[in-house]
N, C-alpha and C positions, 0 to 999 in steps of 0.2 A: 166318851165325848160323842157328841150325835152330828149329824149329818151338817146342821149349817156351817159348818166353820168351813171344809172345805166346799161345800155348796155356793158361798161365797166369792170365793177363792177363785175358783172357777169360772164365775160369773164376771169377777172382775177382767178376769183375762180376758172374756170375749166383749166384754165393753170399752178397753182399752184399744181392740183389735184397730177398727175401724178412723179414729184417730192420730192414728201409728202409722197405717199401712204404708204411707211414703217414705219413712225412715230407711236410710241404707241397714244394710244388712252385711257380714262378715260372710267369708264365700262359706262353702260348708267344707266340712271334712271330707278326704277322701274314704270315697267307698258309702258314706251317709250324704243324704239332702237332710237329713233331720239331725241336726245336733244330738249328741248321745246323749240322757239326760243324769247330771250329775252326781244327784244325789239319790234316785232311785235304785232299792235294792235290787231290781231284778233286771235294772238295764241288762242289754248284752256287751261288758267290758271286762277287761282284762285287771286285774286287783287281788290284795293279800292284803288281810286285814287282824289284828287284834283283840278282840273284845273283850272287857268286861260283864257277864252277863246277868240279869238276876229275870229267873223262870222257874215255874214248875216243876219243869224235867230237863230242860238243858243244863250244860256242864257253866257252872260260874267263870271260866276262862274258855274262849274259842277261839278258833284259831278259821276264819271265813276267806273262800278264796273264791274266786270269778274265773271263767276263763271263755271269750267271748265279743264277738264286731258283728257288724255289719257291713255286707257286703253287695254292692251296687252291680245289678246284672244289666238293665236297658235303662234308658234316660234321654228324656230331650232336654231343653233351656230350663224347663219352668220346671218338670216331672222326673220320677224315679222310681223302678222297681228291683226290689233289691232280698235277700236272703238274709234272716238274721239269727243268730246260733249263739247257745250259749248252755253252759254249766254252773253252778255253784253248789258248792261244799260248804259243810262246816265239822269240824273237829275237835273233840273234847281235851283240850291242852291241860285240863288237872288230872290227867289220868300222864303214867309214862309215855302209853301206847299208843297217846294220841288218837282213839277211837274216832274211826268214820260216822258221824252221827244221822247225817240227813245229804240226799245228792239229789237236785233240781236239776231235769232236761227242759229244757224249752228250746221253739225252734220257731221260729215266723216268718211270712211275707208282706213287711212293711209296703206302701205305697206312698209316695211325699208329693204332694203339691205346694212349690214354694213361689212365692209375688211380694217381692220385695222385703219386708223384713219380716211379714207374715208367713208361717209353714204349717202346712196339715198333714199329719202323721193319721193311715186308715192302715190298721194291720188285723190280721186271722192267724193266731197261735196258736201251740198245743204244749201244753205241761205236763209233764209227769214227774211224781218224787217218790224218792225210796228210803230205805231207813239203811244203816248202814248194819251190818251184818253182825261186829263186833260191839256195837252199842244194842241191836236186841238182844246179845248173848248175855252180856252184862248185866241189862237193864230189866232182862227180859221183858223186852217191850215185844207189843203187837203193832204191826204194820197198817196202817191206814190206806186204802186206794183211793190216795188223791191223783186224779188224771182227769183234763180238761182241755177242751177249745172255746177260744175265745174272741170276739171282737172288741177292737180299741181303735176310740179316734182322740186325737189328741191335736187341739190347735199351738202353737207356740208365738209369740210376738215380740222379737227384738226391740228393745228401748235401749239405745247406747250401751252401755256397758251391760244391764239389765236386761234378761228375756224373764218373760211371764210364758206358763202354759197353764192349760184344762182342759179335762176331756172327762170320756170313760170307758169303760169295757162292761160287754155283756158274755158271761159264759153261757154257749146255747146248749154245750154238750157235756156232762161232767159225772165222776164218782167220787165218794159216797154221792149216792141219788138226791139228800135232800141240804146239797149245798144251795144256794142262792145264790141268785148269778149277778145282780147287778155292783158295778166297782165306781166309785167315783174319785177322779186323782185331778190335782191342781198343783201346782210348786211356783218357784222363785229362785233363778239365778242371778248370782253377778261374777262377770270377770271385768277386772281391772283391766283398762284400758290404758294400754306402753308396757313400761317395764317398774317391776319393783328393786330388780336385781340382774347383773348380768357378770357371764361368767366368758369375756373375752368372747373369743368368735365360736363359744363351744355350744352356748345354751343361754338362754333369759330365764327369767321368772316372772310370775306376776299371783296375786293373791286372788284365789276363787273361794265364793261363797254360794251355798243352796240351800233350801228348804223342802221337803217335798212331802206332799199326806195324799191320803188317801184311805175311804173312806168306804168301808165296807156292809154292804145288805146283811154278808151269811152273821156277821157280830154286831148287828142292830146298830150299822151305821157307826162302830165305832171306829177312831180315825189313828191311822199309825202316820206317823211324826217322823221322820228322816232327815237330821242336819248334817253338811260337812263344811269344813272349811281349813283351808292350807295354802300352800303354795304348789303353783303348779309351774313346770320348769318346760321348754321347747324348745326346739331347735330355731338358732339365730335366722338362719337364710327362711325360714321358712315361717317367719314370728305370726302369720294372722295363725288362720284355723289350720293349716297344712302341718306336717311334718309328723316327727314324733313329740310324743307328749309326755311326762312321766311327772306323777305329782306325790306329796307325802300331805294327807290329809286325815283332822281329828273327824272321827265320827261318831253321831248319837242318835238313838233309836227309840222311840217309848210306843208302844201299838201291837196290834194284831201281830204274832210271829210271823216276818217273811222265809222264815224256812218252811216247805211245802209239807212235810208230814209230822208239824208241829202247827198248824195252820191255826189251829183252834185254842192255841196257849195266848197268854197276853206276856209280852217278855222286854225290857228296857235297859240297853244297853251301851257302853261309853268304851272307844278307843280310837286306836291310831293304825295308818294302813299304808299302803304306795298303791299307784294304780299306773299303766300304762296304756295310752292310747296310740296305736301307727298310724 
């Protein structure tokens, strides 16, 4: 798929911005000014997930885990600057051994400016990924030095139940030498606004839905596709954006590998997962 879809996408968001900007807004989470983004695989959040996989070289069953927030160091009314950390794994579940296959560091310092239900996410990361030791023993696979720093801006705009975002990231520093740096990412959230379900004074739920792509220079602009959608469950006293959060969500994949030393495979994948947010 080439560039306009999510070129669009994108554009929509920031034409909708301006329109919108008086709408209230949901406080933010602790420790984020920027809502975590849902359905993106390389947020920094916490998740266990099951997959169905069909690739090249990955394992047809994996077994993807997160481990991963953000964390709010100084901040006034409107601003925020904050540390954000994060791991993922994936694991070859048709093997007994459950083989380590691929493990993504990343590390960043988000910046948020937020004005009502409009937020702008400017962050400088660094990635690095590694191959797991018992899948190149296996596989005899060779290790790729994928390792990169990058900038990313990302607007987002609250529409009631509905946030739109777009942005993008430029990687200025990176190996292999002739990756191409420009990213371009857009999505679509909805949470249900009340409750779908409630469990006495222990918990709610409510049904969340996302979309997210993103849309890459180094594979000629082609776009990887990220859906989830589930129920997400939170703590009564605390029912807007605060508290803990813990959700059971189907997810689906089709695009550029977000596993980092598979970056270059094309791979499309269906399952089910939990996630927690504190």
């Amino acid at each position: 798929m080439r560039v306009p879809a999510a070129r669009w996408l994108t554009v929509a968001v920031l034409a909708a911005a301006p329109a919108a900007a008086q709408a209230p807004s949901p406080p933010p989470p602790p420790g984020a000014a920027f809502q975590p983004l849902l359905a993106d695989p390389k947020e920094p959040q916490f998740f266990a997930a099951y997959l169905w996989e069909r690739s090249p070289r990955l394992a047809p069953r994996l077994g993807s885990v997160g481990f991963g927030q953000t964390f709010g160091v100084v901040s006034g009314r409107t601003w925020q600057v904050a540390v954000a950390a994060a791991v993922f794994s994936q694991f070859n579940l048709a093997r007994p051994t459950a083989d380590l296959m691929n493990t993504d560091y990343r590390i960043g310092l988000p910046v948020t400016y937020r004005r009502a239900g409009l937020t702008t996410r400017m962050q400088l990361y660094h990635q690095s990924s590694h191959l797991g030791d018992e899948y190149m023993v296996h596989a005899n696979a060779q290790r790729v030095d994928l390792t990169f720093e990058a900038a990313e801006l990302l607007v987002s705009q609250q529409l009631a139940a509905w946030r739109l975002y777009g942005g993008g990231e430029y990687v200025f520093t990176h190996s292999p030498a002739d990756l191409k740096p420009a990213v371009l990412h857009a999505g679509v959230e909805y949470r249900q606004r009340g409750m779908l379900v409630r469990f006495g004074r222990l918990a709610s739920g409510r049904v969340v839905a996302a979309l997210d792509a993103k849309s890459f220079q180094d594979r000629r602009w082609d776009v990887g596709w990220s859906a989830i959608t589930g129920l997400e469950l939170g703590d009564s006293p605390a029912r807007g954006e605060g508290g803990w959060r813990w959700s059971l969500l189907l997810r689906a994949y089709t695009g550029p590998a977000p596993y980092g030393e598979f970056f270059r495979d094309r791979v499309t994948s269906l399952g089910v997962g939990v996630g927690l947010a504190l």
